[in-house]
C-alpha positions in Angstrom: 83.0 27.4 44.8 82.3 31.0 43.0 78.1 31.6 44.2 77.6 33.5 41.0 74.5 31.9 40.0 72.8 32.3 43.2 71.8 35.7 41.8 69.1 33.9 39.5 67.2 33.2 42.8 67.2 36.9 43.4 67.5 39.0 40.4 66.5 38.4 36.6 69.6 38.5 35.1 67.9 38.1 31.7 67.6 41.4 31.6 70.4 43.7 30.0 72.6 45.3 32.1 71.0 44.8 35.6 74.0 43.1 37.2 76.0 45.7 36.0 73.8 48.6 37.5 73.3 46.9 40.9 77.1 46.6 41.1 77.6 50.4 40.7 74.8 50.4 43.6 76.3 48.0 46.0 79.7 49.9 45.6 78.5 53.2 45.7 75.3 53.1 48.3 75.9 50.3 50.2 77.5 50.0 53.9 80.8 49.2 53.5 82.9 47.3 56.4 85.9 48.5 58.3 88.7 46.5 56.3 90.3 43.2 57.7 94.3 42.6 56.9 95.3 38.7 57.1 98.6 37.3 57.2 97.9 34.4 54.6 100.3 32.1 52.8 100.6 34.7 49.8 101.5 37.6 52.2 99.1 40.0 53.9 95.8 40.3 52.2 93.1 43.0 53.3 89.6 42.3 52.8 86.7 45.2 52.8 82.8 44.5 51.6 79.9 46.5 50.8 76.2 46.1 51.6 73.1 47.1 49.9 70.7 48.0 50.9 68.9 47.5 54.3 67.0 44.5 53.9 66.9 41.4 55.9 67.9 39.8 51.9 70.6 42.4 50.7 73.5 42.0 48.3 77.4 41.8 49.6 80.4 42.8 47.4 83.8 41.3 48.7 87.0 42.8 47.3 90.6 42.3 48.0 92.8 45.4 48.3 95.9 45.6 45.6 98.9 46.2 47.6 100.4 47.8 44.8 97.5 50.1 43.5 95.7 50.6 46.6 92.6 50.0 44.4 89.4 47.3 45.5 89.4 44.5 43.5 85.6 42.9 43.3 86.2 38.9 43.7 82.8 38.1 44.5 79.5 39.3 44.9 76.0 37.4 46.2 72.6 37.9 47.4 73.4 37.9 51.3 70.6 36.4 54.1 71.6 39.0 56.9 68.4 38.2 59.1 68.1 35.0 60.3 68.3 32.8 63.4 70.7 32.3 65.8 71.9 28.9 66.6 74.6 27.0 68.6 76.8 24.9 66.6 80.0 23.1 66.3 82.2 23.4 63.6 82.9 19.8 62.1 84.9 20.7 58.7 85.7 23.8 56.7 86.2 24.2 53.3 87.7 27.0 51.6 88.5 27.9 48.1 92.0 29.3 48.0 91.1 31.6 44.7 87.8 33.5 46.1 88.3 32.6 49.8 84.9 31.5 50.3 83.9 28.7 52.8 81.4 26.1 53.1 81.4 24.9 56.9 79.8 21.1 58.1 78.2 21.8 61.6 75.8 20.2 63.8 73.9 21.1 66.6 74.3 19.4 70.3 71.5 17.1 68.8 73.3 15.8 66.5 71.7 17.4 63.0 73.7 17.8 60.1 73.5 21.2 58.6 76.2 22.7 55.8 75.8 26.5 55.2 78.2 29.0 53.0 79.6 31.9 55.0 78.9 34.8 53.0 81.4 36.6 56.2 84.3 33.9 55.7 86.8 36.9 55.1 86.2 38.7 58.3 86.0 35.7 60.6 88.2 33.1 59.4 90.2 33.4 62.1 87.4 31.9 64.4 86.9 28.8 62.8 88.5 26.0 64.4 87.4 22.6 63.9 85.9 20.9 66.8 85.1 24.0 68.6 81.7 25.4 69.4 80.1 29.2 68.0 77.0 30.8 67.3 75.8 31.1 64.0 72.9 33.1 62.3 71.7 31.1 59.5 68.5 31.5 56.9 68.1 30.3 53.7 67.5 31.0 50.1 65.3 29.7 48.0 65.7 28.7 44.3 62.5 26.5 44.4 59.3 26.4 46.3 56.4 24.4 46.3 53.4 24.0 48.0 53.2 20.5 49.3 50.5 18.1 47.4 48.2 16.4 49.3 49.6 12.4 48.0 49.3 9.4 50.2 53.1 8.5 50.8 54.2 4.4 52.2 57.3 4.8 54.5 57.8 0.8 54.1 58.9 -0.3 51.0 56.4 -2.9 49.2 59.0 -5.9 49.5 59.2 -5.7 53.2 55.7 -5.8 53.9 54.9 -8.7 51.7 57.6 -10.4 53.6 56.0 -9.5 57.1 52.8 -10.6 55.8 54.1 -13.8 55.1 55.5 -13.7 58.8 52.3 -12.8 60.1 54.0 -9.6 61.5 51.9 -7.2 59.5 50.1 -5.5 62.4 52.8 -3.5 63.8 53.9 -2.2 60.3 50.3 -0.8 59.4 50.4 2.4 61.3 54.1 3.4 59.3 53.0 2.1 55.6 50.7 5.5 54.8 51.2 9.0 55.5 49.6 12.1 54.1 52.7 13.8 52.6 51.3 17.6 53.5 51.4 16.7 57.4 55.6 15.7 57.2 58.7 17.7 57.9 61.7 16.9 56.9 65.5 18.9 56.1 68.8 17.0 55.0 71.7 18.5 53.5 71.2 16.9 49.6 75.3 16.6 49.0 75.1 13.3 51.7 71.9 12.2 50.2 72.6 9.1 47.5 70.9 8.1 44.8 69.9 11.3 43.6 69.6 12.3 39.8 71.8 15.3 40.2 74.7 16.2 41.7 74.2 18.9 44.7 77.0 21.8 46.3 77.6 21.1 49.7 75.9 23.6 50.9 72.1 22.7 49.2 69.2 21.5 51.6 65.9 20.0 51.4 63.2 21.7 53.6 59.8 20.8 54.1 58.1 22.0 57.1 55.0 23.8 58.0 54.9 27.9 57.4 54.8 29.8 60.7 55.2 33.3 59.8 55.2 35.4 56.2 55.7 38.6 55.2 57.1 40.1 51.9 59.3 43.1 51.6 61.0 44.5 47.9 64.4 44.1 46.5 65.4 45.6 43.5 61.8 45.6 42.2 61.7 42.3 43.1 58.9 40.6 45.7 60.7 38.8 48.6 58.5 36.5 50.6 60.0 36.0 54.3 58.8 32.6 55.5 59.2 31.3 59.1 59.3 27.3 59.4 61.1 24.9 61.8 62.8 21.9 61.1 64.7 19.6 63.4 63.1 17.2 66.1 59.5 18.6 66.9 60.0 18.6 70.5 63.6 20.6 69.9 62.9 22.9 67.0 65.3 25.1 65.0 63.5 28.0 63.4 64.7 28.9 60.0 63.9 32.2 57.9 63.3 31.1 54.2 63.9 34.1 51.9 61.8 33.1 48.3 62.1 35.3 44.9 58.5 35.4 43.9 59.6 34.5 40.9 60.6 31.1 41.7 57.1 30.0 43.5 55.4 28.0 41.8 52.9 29.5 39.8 50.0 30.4 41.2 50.8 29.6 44.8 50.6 32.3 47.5 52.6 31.2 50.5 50.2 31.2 53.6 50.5 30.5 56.9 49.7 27.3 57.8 50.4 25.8 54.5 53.1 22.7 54.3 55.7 23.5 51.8 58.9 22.4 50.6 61.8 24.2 49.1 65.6 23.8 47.7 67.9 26.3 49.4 70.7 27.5 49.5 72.2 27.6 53.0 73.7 30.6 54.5 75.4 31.3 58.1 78.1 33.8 59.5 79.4 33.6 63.3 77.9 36.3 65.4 79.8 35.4 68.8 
């Protein structure tokens, strides 16, 4: 469950060195937490991270203290969506790896949708999740492809079933579903419960696409961040949901604007706040 290749949606790690550097950075600039002792099945572990910098994207550093030693040992480190939106869910499975002690939780909101997200604060709250139980949860996303959405003609019916309810003579009430202008839908399902599809996905990868409702860009490490707003969910009920995109992962030539109808494969990420 390691997220190391998450920092390709980030960073360019092509060039030589740069992890390397921004680790010295994280470690010696960023926030670091009050430490966290559990009592685990291995004895009593304590947990400490570091922050960098002050971002709504940043980077997190988890280490484990060596009880022996006293020193921090780095077992992870990830591009961390610290600003994002606030949401009421209940916690329907969690999943942790028992090397790294990171977590992918299965939640859904009181209207039933489906959404998987990667605690990127699993060591400091692990305590809190209990299955079937209700907390709040700041979730975003990140981006490792985004696209603005092309202006097709889509059928929601397939072809068989309306040549059978022509025969029927039932045609009529299928017209208004068989076309739909694929730039005016919205749509967001986790793609690990989606079959079919050519490529196996982590539990915690989505599908968005939705309409952009705010944007701004900030820098990270020399590296333009856009912040997209969108919603997803039932229209009547939306969920808003910050979109953090590498500017080098847009396709090329496309600005995002407000307005536009996008679509995007993220990586989802949550962490309890109450």
């Amino acid at each position: 469950m390691v997220h190391g290749n998450h920092w390709e949606s980030v960073i360019n790690i092509e060039e030589k060195g740069v992890l390397s550097t921004l680790m010295k950075k994280i470690l010696k600039q960023g926030i670091p937490s009050d430490p966290k002792t559990y009592s685990l099945n291995e004895g009593n572990k304590t947990f400490k991270y570091y922050t960098y910098p002050d971002t709504n994207l940043r980077f997190i550093a988890f280490g484990i203290r060596n009880s022996q030693s006293e020193s921090l040992e780095i077992i992870n480190s990830i591009p961390f969506c610290y600003a994002g939106t606030d949401i009421f869910l209940k916690i329907d499975e969690v999943y942790v790896d028992s090397e790294t002690y990171e977590a992918i939780i299965q939640s859904s909101t009181i209207d039933g949708i489906k959404i998987n997200f990667y605690d990127p604060l699993f060591l400091m709250n692990m305590d809190v999740y209990m299955k079937d139980t209700f907390r709040i949860f700041r979730i975003a996303g990140l981006a490792y492809s985004l696209f603005k959405t092309k202006p097709n003609i889509i059928s929601l019916i397939d072809e068989k079933v309306l040549e059978e309810a022509e025969l029927k003579g039932s045609i009529e009430h299928l017209k208004m579903f068989t076309k739909l202008k694929s730039e005016n839908g919205t749509a967001f399902y986790n793609l690990a419960e989606m079959r079919d599809l050519p490529y196996n996905y982590n539990l915690d990868d989505c599908f968005v696409q939705s309409f952009i409702e705010e944007v701004s860009e900030f820098e990270l490490e020399k590296q333009k961040i856009y912040q997209l707003k969108l919603s997803i969910g039932h229209p009547e009920k939306p969920i808003k949901l910050f979109l953090y995109a590498t500017e080098k992962i847009i396709e090329s030539g496309y600005k995002p604007q407000v307005g536009d109808n996008i679509y995007s494969y993220i990586w989802m990420q949550g962490y309890s706040t109450h």
